[in-house]
C-alpha positions as CSV (number, residue, x, y, z in Angstrom):
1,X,0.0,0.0,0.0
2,X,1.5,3.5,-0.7
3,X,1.1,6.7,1.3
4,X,-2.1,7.6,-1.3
5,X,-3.8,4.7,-0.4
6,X,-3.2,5.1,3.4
7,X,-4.2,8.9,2.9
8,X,-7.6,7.6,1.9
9,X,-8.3,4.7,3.6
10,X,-8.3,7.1,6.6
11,X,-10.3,9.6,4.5
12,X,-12.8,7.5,3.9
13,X,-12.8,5.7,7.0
14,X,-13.2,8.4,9.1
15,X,-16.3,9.6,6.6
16,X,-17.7,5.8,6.6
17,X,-17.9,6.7,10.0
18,X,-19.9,9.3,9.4
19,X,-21.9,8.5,7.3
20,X,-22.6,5.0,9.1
21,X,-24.1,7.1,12.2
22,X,-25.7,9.4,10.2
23,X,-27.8,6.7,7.9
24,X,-28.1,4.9,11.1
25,X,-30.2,7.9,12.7
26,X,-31.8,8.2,9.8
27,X,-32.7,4.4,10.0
28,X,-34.4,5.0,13.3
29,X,-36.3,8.0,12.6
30,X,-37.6,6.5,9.5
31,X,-38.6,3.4,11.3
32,X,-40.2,5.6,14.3
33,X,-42.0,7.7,11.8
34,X,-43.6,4.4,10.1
35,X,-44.8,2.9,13.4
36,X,-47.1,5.5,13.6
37,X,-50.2,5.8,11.8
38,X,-51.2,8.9,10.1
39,X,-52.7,11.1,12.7
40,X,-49.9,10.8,14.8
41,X,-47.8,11.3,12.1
42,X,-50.0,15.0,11.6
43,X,-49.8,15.5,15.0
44,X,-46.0,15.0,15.6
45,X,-45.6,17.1,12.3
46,X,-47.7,20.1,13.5
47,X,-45.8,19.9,16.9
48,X,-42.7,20.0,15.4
49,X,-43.8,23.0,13.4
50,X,-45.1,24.9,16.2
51,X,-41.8,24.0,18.2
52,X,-39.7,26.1,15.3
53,X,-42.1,28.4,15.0
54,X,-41.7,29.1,19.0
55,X,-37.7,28.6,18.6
56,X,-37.5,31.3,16.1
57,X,-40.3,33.9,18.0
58,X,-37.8,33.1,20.6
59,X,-34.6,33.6,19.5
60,X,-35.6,36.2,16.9
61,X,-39.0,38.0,16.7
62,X,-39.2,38.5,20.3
63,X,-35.6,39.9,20.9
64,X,-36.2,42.7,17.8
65,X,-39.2,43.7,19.1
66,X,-38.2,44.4,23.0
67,X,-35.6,46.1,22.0
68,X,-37.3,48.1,19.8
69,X,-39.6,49.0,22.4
70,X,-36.9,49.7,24.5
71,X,-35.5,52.4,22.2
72,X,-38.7,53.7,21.5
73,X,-39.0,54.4,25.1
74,X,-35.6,55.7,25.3
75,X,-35.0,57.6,22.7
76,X,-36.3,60.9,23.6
77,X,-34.6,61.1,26.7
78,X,-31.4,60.1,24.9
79,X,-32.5,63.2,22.3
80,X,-32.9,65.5,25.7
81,X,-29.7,64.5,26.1
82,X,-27.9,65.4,23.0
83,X,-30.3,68.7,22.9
84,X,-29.0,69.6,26.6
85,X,-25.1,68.8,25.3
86,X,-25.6,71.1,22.4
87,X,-26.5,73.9,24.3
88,X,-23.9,73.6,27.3
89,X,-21.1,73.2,24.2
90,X,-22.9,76.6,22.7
91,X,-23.2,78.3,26.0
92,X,-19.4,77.2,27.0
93,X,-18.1,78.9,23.3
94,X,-20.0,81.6,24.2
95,X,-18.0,81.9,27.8
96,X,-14.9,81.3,25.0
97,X,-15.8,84.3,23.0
98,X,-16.4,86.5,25.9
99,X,-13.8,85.8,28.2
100,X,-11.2,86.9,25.5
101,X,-8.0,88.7,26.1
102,X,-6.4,88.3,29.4
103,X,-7.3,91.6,31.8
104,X,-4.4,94.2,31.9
105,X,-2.2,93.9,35.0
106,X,-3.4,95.7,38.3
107,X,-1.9,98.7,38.9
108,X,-2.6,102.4,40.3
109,X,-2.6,103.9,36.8
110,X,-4.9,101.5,35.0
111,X,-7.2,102.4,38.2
112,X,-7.2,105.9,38.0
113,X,-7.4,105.8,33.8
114,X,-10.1,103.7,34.1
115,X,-12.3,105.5,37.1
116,X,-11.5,109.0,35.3
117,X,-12.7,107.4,32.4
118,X,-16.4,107.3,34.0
119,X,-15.6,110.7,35.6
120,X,-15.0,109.3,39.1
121,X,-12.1,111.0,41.0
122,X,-10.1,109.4,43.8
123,X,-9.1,110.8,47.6
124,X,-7.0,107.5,48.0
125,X,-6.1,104.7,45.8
126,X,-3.6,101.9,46.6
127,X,-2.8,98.4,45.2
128,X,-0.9,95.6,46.9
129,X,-1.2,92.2,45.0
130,X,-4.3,91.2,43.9
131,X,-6.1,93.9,46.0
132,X,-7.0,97.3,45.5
133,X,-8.9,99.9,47.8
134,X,-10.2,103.2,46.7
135,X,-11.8,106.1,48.5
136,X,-13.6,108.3,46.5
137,X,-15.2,111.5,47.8
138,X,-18.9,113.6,46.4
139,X,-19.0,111.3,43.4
140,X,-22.4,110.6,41.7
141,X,-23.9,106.8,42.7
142,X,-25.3,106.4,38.8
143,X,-21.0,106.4,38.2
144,X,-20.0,104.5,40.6
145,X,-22.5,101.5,39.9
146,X,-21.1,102.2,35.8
147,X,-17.4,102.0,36.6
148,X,-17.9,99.4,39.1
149,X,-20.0,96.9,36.4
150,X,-17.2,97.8,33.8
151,X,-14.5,96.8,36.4
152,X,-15.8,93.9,36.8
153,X,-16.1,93.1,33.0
154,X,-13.2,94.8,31.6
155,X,-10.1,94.7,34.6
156,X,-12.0,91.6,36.0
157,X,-12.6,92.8,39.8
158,X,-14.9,92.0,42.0
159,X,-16.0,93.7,45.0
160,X,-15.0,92.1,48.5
161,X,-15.8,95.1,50.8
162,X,-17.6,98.3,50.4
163,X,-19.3,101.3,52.4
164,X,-20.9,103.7,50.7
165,X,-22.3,106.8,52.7
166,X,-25.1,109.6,50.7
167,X,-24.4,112.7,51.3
168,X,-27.4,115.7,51.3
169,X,-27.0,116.7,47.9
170,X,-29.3,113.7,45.9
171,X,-27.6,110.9,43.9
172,X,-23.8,112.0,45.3
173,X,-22.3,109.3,47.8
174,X,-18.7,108.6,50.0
175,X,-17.5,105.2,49.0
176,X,-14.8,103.3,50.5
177,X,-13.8,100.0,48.3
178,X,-12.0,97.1,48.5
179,X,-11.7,95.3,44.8
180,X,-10.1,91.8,44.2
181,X,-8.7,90.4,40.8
182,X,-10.7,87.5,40.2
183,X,-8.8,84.5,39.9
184,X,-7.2,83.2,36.9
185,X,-7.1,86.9,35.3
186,X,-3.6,87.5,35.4
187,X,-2.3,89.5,32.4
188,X,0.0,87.4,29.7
């Protein structure tokens, strides 16, 4: 016998084998299915249909439509969702945009320029660090409030202390503040 012969004895052997326990089931069922007579040969067929038509509501029908109910049922909130992350990504670009350039650096002269600018004259003005206090003397309230909105917007200080005092004369006050630079604010 040469190595072909050998190669396909096994071959075949091993699909004999096969094929052996495959007629031989096949032997069994067909002599089962002729021992019975031919209602229960109706009956087993219909039960076999209704057990693959069970098997594949089951493992497929049923499975598609759950989870299509499931995203029915989710998918608005999941739509919230992306609607609420559109607006804080909008809203945080906006906060981009407006915190722009970097304030200028805190100092006695960009005080002064900038409460002369709103027609607000200083008795006192001194700045150590991130803190400044001014003392300003018979200076209209309406002015004050202005300069004080734009410091906050433009040299990015906040107000930590402040008295302010009315004098007789309407609309004229006393005021005695202290300012902080907000953090992260420092000029580049």
């Amino acid at each position: 016998m040469n190595a072909r012969n050998v190669r396909e004895a096994r071959n075949g052997g091993a699909a004999g084998s096969a094929g052996t326990a495959l007629s031989g089931i096949r032997r069994s069922l067909s002599t089962f299915w002729n021992e019975r007579n031919r209602r229960e040969q109706n009956m087993l067929a219909l039960a076999l249909i209704v057990i693959v038509l069970g098997l594949f509501y089951a493992l497929l029908i049923d499975p598609a439509l759950s989870g299509r109910a499931e995203l029915t049922h989710r998918l608005p909130a999941l739509r919230q969702q992306a609607a609420d992350m559109q607006r804080m990504a909008r809203e945080a670009a906006a906060l981009t945009e407006k915190a722009g350039a970097p304030a200028p650096a805190l100092s006695s002269a960009t005080l002064s320029a900038s409460l002369s600018a709103r027609g607000l004259s200083t008795q006192n003005l001194s700045v150590s660090g991130d803190l400044a206090k001014v003392q300003l003397t018979g200076v209209s309230f309406a002015n004050l409030i202005d300069w004080l909105q734009s410091a906050q917007q433009g040299l990015r200080l906040s107000v930590i202390d402040a008295s302010i005092v009315a004098q007789k004369q309407p609309g004229m006050v006393n005021a005695d503040l202290t300012l902080r630079r907000q953090a992260g604010t420092e000029a580049q």
